[in-house]
N, C-alpha and C positions, 0 to 999 in steps of 0.2 A: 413419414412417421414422426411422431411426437418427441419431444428429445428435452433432459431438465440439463438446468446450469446449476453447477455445483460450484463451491468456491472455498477456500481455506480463510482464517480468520482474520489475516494479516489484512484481508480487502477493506478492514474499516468501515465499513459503509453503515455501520451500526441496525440494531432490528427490523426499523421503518424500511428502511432504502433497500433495502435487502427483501423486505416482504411483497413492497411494492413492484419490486423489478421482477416476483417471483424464481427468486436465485435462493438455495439452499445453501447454508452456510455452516462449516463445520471448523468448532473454535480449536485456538489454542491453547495450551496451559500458561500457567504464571505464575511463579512461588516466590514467597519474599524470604525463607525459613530453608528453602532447599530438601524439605522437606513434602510438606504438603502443598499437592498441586491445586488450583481449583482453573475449572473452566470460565475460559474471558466471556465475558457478557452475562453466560446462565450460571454463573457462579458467583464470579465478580467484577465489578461492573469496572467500567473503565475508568468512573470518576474516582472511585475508591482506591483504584490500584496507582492513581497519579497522587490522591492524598499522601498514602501511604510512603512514596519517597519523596513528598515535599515535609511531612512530618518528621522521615526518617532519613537526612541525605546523608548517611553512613551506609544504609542499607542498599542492600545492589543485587534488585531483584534476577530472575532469570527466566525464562519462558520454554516451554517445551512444544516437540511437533502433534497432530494429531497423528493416534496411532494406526496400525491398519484396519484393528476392530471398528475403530472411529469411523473410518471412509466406509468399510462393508456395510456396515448400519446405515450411513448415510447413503449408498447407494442402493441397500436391498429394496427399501419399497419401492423408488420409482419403475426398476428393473421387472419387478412384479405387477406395474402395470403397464410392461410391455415399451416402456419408455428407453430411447436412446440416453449416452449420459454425456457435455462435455464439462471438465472438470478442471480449472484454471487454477494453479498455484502460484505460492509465492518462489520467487528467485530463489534457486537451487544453489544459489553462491551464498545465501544465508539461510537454507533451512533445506531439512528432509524431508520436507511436506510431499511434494512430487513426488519422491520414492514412495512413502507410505501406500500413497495413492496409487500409484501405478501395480502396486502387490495387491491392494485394496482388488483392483481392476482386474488382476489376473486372476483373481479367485471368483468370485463374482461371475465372471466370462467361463470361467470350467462348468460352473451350475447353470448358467443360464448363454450358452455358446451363439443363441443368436443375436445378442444384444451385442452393440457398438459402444465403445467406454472408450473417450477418446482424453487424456491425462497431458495436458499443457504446461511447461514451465512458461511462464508469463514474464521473466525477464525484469519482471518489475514486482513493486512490494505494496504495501500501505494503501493512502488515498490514490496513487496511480494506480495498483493493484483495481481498487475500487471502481476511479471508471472506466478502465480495460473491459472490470465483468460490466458495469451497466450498459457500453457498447454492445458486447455481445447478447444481452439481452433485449437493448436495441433490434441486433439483427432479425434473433429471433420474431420479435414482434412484429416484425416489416417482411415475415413471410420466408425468410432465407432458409434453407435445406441446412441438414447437419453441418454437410460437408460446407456450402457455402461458408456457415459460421466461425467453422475452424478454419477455413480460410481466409477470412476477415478478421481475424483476432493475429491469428500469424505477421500477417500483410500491418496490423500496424502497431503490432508491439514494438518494434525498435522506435516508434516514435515515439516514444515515452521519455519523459524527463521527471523526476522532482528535483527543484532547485532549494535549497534547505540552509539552514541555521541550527546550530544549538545552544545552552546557555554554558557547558563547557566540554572539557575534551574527558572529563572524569570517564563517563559510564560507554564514550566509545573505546576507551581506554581499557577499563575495565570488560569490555566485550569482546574484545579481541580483532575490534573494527578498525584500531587505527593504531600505527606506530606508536609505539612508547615514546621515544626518542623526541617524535613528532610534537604529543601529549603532552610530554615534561615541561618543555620549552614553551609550547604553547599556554599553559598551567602558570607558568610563574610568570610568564609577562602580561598572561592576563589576558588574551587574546580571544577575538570571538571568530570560529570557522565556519567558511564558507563552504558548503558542498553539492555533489551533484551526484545523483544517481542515474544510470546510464548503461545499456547494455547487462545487466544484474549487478554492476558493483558501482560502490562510491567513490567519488575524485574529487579531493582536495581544488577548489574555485579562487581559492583566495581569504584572506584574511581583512580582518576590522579591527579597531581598538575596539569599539563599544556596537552592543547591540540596533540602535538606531542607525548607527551605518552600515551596517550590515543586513538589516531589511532595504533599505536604502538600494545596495548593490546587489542583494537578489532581483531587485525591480529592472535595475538596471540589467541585470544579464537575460533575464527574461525578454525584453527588447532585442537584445543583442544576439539571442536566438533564432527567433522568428528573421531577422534583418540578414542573419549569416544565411538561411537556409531559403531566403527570398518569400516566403510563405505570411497570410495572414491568420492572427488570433482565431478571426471568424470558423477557420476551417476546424480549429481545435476544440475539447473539452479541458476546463480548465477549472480547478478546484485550489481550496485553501486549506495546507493539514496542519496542526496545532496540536499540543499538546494539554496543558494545565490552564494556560488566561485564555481563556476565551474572548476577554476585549481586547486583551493585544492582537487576537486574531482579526477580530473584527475591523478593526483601526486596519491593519496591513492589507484587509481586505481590498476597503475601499481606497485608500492610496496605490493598491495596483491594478484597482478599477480606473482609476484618473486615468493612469498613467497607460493604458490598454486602450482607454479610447480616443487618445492622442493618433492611434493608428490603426484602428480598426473601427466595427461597430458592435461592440461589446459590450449588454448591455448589463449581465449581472453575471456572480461570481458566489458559487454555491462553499460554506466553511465545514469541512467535515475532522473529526476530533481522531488523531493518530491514538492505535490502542495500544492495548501492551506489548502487542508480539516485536513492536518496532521500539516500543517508549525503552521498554528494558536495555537499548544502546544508545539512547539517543536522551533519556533523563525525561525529567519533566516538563524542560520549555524547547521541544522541534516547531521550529515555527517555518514555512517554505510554502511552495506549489505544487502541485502534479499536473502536469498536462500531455495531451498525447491528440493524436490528427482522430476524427472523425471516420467511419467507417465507410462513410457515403458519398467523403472532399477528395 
């Protein structure tokens, strides 16, 4: 039986990649006024909502979940053409998106009781989010049953990493992401953090005075990953998520291209632009990886 992939907005993967992978995608809100919401992407767009706190670094936007209305809309029609659903969220340690969905799911499944709506926390966010769904649309396209797929998306979500940067501790601060304590200290000396995300939550990796050392030693732990865990790059998907500079992205790209095929055979590195659901704690410059094992290694 036929079955769509659904995904919430946090996956990043923007119109294209998302249309191409034929994955339905149901956004988030984002207010800078805490007031009025508008939807990410078909509202507004992601380049706008990063101007907007690069024009405004007093302002500290905020982001909301899609609602249940949101997911039933997004599930009625394919449901009505008989279509199974599975539906991959962001990390339940930073949002209610899962729940929505899963209510979404349960109403849905009362009107239509023979249909399968299977509601994933994905454990992961952003551009990892992103190619978690394009694997599972992978599967899909390689022939794999419902069931297979949701168990191929299970099987290698814990392999998921984003290794990250931001340009300060202001708006994890302000999100309720990281110690104050931590923030303060790190605020006034100036410091640039290191982090990971991992199992749904983020861990402090280490610290840099300045931002070039600090893309520097995400290079560096990203080696030191693969090397802990005996595993080659090859077997991985491996993306680049960025916020506002798109040629500092560019630039990091290719220096962790070097540096990847020092030990593998690796031979490109796709750059995809973190949207609001995530910018709103992480400011305008997250600059990092997402990478996670392959469905098939």
């Amino acid at each position: 039986m036929a079955y769509q992939i659904i995904t919430d907005g946090s996956c990043d993967l923007g119109t294209e990649a998302a249309q191409q992978a034929g994955v339905r995608v149901v956004p988030f809100y984002v207010t800078f006024d805490g007031q009025t919401y508008k939807k990410e992407i078909e509202e507004i767009s992601v380049r706008t909502f990063y101007q907007e706190m690069v024009d405004n670094p007093d302002k500290f936007p905020k982001s909301s979940l899609p609602s249940v209305q949101d997911y039933v809309e997004a599930f009625t029609p394919y449901v009505k053409e008989g279509k199974d659903i599975i539906c991959l969220c962001i990390t339940t340690k930073f949002s209610g998106s899962y729940n929505s969905a899963k209510t979404a799911a349960d109403l849905v499944q009362e009107e239509y009781p023979g249909i399968k709506i299977q509601v994933i926390d994905t454990t992961v966010d952003t551009v990892l989010q992103g190619i978690l769904v394009l694997e599972a649309a992978r599967m899909q396209q390689d022939g794999l049953s419902f069931e297979e797929t949701v168990e191929g998306i299970e099987r290698i979500k814990p392999t998921g990493r984003i290794i990250f940067t931001v340009g300060n501790y202001e708006y994890l601060i302000h999100g309720g992401r990281i110690g104050k304590v931590m923030g303060t200290a790190a605020s006034t000396l100036g410091i640039k953090p290191l982090i990971m995300l991992k199992e749904g939550e983020i861990f402090p990796t280490g610290i840099t005075r300045n931002r070039k050392k600090g893309l520097k030693r995400l290079i560096e732990q990203t080696k030191e990953y693969f090397e802990k865990n005996g595993e080659s790059p090859d077997d991985y998907q491996i993306v680049v998520g960025y916020g506002y500079n798109y040629e500092e992205a560019a630039e990091f790209r290719d220096q962790l291209l070097t540096s990847l095929q020092t030990y593998s055979e690796r031979q490109s590195i796709d750059i995809y632009q973190i949207g609001a659901t995530i910018g709103v704690h992480t400011g305008p410059h997250p600059l990092g990886l997402g990478l996670i094992k392959k469905y098939d290694r």
